[in-house]
C-alpha positions as semicolon CSV with decimal commas, in nm:
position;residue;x (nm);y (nm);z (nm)
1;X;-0,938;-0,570;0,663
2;X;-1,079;-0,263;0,884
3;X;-0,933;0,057;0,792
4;X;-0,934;0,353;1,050
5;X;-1,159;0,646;0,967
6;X;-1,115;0,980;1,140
7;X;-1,379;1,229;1,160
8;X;-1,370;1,555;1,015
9;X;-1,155;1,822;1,156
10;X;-0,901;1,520;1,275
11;X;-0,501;1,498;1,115
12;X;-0,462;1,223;0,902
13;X;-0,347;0,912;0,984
14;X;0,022;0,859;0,917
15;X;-0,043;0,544;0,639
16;X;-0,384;0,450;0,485
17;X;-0,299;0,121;0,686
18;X;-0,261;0,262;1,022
19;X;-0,425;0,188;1,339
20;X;-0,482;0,320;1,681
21;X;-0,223;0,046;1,889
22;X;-0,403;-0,057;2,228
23;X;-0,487;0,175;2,489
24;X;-0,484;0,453;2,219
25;X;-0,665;0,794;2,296
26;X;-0,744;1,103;2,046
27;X;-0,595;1,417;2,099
28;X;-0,827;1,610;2,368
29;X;-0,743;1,892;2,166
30;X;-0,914;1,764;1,882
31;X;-1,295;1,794;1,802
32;X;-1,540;1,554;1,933
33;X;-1,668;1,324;1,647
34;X;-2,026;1,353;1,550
35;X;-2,269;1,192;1,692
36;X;-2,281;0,790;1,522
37;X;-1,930;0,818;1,367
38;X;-1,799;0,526;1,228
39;X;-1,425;0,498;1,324
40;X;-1,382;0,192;1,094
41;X;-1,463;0,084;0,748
42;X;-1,396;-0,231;0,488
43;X;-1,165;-0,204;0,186
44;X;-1,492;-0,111;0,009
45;X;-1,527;0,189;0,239
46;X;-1,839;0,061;0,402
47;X;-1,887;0,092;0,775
48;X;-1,742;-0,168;0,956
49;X;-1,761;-0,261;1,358
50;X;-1,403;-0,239;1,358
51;X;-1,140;-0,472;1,522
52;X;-1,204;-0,665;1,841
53;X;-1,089;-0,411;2,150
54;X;-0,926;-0,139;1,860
55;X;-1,045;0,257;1,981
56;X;-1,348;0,339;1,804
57;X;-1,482;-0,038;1,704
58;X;-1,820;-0,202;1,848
59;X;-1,744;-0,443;2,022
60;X;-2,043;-0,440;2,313
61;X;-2,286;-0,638;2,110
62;X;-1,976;-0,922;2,049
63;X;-1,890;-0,916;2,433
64;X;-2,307;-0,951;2,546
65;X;-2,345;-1,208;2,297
66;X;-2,012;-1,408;2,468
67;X;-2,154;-1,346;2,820
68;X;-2,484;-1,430;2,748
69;X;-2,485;-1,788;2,821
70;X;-2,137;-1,891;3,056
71;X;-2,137;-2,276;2,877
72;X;-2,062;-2,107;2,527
73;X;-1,703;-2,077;2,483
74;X;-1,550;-1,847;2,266
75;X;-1,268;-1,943;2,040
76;X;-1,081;-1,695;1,768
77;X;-0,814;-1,786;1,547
C-alpha cells in the first residue's frame, strides 16, 4: 500500500488513506516541495515510487523500461 506524503507547509490530507484521484494538481497557492520530495511512502513509512500514473509517483523509469524493447508486452493485474 502507498500512502500519500505531503511536504511541509502543505494541509493535511483529509484520511491517512487518501489519495490524489487522477488528473489531481496541488494548490498553486501552496509552497513548492523541496527539491527530491518523496510524495509516497510504504506502511513502514519508507519512500516508495508511488502508484502507477498517481501525482507525485515515479513512474518514468517503469514507462522507459516498457518502451524499451516494442516485443515486451506489459501485463498488470
Amino acid at each position: 500500500m502507498h500512502l500519500f506524503n505531503p511536504p511541509p507547509d502543505w494541509p493535511e490530507p483529509p484520511s491517512a488513506t487518501w489519495r490524489p484521484p487522477v488528473g489531481w494538481e496541488p494548490d498553486p497557492t501552496w509552497p513548492d516541495a523541496p527539491a527530491g520530495w518523496g510524495f509516497w511512502t510504504n506502511r513502514s513509512g519508507r519512500r516508495s515510487i508511488g502508484p502507477i500514473g498517481a501525482y507525485g509517483a515515479v513512474d518514468a523509469g517503469r514507462l522507459e523500461l516498457a518502451t524499451a524493447d516494442p516485443a515486451l508486452l506489459l501485463m498488470h493485474s
